[in-house]
N, C-alpha and C positions, 0 to 999 in steps of 0.2 A: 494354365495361365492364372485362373481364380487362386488358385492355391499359393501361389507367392505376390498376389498385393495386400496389401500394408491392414490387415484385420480390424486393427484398433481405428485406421480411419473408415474405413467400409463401415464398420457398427457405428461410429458416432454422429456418420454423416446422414445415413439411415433412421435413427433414433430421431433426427434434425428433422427427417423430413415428415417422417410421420408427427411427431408433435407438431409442428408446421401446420399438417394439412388440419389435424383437429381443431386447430388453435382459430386458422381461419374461418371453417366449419361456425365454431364457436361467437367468434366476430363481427361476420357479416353476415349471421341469420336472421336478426334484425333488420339491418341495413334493405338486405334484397328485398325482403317481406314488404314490411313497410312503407320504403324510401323509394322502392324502383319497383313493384310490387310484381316481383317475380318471385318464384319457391325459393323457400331458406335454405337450397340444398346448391343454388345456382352457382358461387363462388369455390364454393367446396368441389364442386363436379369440374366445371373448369380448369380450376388447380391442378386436380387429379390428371384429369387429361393431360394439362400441359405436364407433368409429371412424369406418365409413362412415357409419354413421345421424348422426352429431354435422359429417359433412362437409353431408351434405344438408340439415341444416337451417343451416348455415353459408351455403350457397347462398342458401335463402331469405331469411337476413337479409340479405343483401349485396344483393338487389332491394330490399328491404323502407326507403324513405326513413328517417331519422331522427325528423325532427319527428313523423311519427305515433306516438312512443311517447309522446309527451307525454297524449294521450287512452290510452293503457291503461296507462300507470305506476302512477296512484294504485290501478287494480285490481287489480294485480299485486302491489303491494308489500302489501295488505291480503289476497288472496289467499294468498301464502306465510306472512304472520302466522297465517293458521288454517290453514295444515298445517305447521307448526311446533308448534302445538295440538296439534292431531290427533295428531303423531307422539309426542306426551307421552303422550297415550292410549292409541294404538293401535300403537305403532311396536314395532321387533324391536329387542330388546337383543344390541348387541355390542362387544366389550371393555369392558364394564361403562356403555357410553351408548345409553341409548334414542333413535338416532337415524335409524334407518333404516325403510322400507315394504317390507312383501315381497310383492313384483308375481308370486304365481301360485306363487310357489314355484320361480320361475324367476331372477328378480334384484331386485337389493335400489335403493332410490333415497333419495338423500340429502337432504331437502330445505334444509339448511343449506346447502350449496353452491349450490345456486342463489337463496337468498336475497342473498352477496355481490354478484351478477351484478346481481340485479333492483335493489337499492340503490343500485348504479351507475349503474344507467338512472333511477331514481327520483331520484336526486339530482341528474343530468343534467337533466331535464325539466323540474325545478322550479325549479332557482335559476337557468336559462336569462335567465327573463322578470325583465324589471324589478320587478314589481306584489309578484312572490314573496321580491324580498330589499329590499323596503322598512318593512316591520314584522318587531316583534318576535315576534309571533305566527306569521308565513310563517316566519322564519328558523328557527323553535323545532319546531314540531310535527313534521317529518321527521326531525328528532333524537330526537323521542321515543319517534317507532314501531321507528326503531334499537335504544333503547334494548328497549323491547319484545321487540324480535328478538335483539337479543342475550341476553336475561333469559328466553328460550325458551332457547336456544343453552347457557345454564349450568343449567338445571333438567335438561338431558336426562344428567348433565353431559356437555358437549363442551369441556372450556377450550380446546384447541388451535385448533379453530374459531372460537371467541368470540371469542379473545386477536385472531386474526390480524382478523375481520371488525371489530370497535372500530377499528383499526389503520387498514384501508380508509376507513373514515368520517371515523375523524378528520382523515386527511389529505384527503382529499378534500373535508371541511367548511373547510379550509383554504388550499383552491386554490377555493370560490365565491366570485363577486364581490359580495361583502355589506361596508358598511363596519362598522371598526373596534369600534364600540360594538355593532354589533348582532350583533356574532360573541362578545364578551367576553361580554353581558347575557344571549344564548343560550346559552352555553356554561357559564353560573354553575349557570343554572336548570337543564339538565341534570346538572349534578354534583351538584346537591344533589335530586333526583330517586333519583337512584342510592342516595346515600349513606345518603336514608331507607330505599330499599328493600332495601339493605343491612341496615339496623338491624332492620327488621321481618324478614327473616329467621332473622337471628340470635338476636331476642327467642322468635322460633317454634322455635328448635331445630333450622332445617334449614340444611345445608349446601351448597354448590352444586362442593364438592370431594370426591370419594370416596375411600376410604381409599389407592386406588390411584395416584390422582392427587397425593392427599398427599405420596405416597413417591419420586414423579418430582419433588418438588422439591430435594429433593436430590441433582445429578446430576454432584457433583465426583467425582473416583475413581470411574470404574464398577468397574472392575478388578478393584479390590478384594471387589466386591457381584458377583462374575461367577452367582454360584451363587442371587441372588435379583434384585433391581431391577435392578442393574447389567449383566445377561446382554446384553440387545440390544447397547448400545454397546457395550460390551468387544470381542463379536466382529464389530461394525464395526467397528473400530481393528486386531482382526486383518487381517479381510478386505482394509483399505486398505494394511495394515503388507505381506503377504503378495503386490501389485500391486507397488509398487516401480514403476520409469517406465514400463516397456512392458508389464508382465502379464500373466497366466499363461496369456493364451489366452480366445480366445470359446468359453465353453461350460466351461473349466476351472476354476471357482471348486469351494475345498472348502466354506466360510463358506455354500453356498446346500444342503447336506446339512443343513438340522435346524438346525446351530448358530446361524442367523443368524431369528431365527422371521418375519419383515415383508420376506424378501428380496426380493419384487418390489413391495412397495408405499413405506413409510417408509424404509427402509433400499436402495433400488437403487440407490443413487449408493457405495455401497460395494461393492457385486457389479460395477460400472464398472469401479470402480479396480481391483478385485484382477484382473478377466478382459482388460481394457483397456490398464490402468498409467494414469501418475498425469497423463503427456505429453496422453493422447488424452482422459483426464478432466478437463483443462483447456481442450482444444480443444471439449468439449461445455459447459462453463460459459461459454467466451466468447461458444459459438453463444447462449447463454441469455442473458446481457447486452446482444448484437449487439439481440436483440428487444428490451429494454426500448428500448436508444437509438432504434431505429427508431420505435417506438410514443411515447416523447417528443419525435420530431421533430415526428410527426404530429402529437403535441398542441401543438405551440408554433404550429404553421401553421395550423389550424382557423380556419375561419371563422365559427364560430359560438361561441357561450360554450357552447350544448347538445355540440356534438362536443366542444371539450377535456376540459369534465370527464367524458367518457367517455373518453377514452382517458385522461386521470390518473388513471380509477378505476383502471383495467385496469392500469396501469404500475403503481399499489401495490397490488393485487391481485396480480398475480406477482412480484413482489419478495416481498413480505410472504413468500409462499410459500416460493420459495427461502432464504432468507433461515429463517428458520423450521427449514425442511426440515435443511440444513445445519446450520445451529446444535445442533439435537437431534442429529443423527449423530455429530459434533465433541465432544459436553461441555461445548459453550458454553452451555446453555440445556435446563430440560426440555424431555423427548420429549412433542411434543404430539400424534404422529396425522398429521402434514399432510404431504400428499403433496410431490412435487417436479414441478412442472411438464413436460409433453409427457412425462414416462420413466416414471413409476407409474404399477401397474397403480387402474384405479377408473371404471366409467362414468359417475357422475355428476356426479365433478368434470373429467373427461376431454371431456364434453359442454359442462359452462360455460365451460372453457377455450376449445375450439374457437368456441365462440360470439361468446366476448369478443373474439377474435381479429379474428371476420368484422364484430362492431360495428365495431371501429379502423380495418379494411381500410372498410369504408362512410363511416367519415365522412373517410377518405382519397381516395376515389373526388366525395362531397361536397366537399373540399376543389378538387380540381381541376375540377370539373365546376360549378358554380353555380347551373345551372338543375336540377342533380338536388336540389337541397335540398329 
């Protein structure tokens, strides 16, 4: 089976992860010491962990057929709808969003990241079959536990998350094979869904942005704001100003002392540049594009309408990210939270990614193989 998935993605996603995990290593050795004053080794060890554990169940999906997710999508995606619940309940507030479970007092799980994942599979599964994109009722109702899921997503609030998961949906409602009218007359009904549920909000008084988030909307001149909102990007524009083409050395960043507060998570594509230069932090963007192309080869070659739209989840599913990720670093765009693919530190999204990965690699292995469908 190893011998016919896709080699050019296996090595570049691998190369992702090991610079990843150094890069963290590198980031938050400060930070832990310092800041939480546990070993410089703590985030790095971690990582590693959630690493092998998110490699192993990688494994398993890549045995694991495709079409059988069609019998456990609809449970899954209703499944994560109530602990999306739950985590409004019960969840631990951090950076001002209740989106996290604390497993033991050991580590935290997000269940918003693997909501994208499962959408992708759920949307895969369903508009596969003919039966499911010939009424307006099939085309609609998976749009609206979307909707659902995102309207969890902004109650906890997480806009960063929400913003980017709408994003996967939409495109990806745009790559099923549904005709014309039945994607417009769905697509009405869900905007005007929203647009009430918008209003009853706002008649209630509640907001779904918090004061914090308010003030990330304004993200032109951080510079200027260095000493309030504007702190993180500022000194990722030092940090990148400070890399210059070849950079100051692995392990030499000043920007991950304190000045930089999200240096291994939001912000490590700046501790790159400055310890890297700008040369070698281009050569790990290309590596990060190299995987989208590969993963839209994949999907133009599928043999199934179930494989493409997973792997086009997965392709705006990382993009979205990067994309994202970058823009908030840059000033292009509010800071939303969202990590950057294979180089941030985070178990939860670190395991969906891996996952996603070993989906694309399966329905590429399906691809070549026939009888594995």
């Amino acid at each position: 089976m190893l011998k016919k998935l896709d080699k050019c993605l296996v090595i570049c996603v691998m190369l992702l992860l090991v610079i990843g995990l150094i890069m963290i290593f590198s980031a938050s050795n400060v930070t832990s010491y310092m800041k939480l004053d546990k070993s410089p080794y703590n985030f790095f060890i971690r990582q590693f962990i959630f690493l092998i554990g998110s490699l192993i169940i990688s494994f398993l999906i890549l045995r694991f057929k495709t079409r059988h997710y069609s019998k456990l999508a609809p449970t899954m995606m209703i499944g994560i709808i109530g602990l999306l619940v739950c985590v409004l309940i019960y969840g631990k507030v951090l950076n001002e969003s209740k989106s996290w479970f604390n497993i033991f007092g050991l580590f935290t799980v997000q269940p918003s990241e693997f909501a994208k994942v499962i959408t992708i599979i759920y949307f895969a599964c369903h508009y596969s079959t003919v039966k499911n994109c010939s009424s307006l009722y099939s085309v609609t109702y998976p749009l609206l536990l979307s909707v659902v899921v995102a309207g969890c997503m902004a109650l906890q609030p997480d806009f960063g998350t929400m913003l980017l998961y709408v994003g996967i949906v939409g495109m990806l409602f745009l790559e099923i094979p549904v005709k014309f009218k039945l994607k417009r007359n769905s697509a009405l009904i869900v905007i005007g869904v929203c647009i009430i549920a918008l209003v009853g909000l706002s008649v209630m008084g509640i907001s779904i942005f918090s004061d914090r988030q308010k003030g990330r909307l304004d993200f032109t001149k951080p510079c200027e704001r260095i000493y309030s909102d504007g702190n993180q990007v500022c000194n990722g524009y030092i940090a990148i100003n400070n890399g210059g083409l070849f950079g100051k050395g692995l392990g030499n960043s000043t920007q991950k002392y304190l000045y930089l507060p999200e240096a291994y998570t939001d912000f490590i594509f700046a501790i790159i540049v400055e310890e890297l230069g700008l040369i070698t932090s281009v050569g790990i963007l290309l590596l990060l594009f190299l995987v989208l192309w590969r993963i839209f080869l994949i999907a133009k070659r599928s043999t199934t309408a179930r494989g493409a739209l997973i792997c086009y989840g997965v392709f705006w599913y990382i993009l979205f990210h990067i994309v994202i990720n970058l823009g908030g670093l840059l000033g292009l765009m509010p800071l939303t939270g969202v990590p950057l693919p294979f180089l941030s530190y985070g178990g939860s999204y670190l395991l969906c990614l891996v996952s996603s990965i070993a989906l694309v690699l399966r329905v590429d292995y399906e691809n070549k193989t026939p009888n594995a469908i």
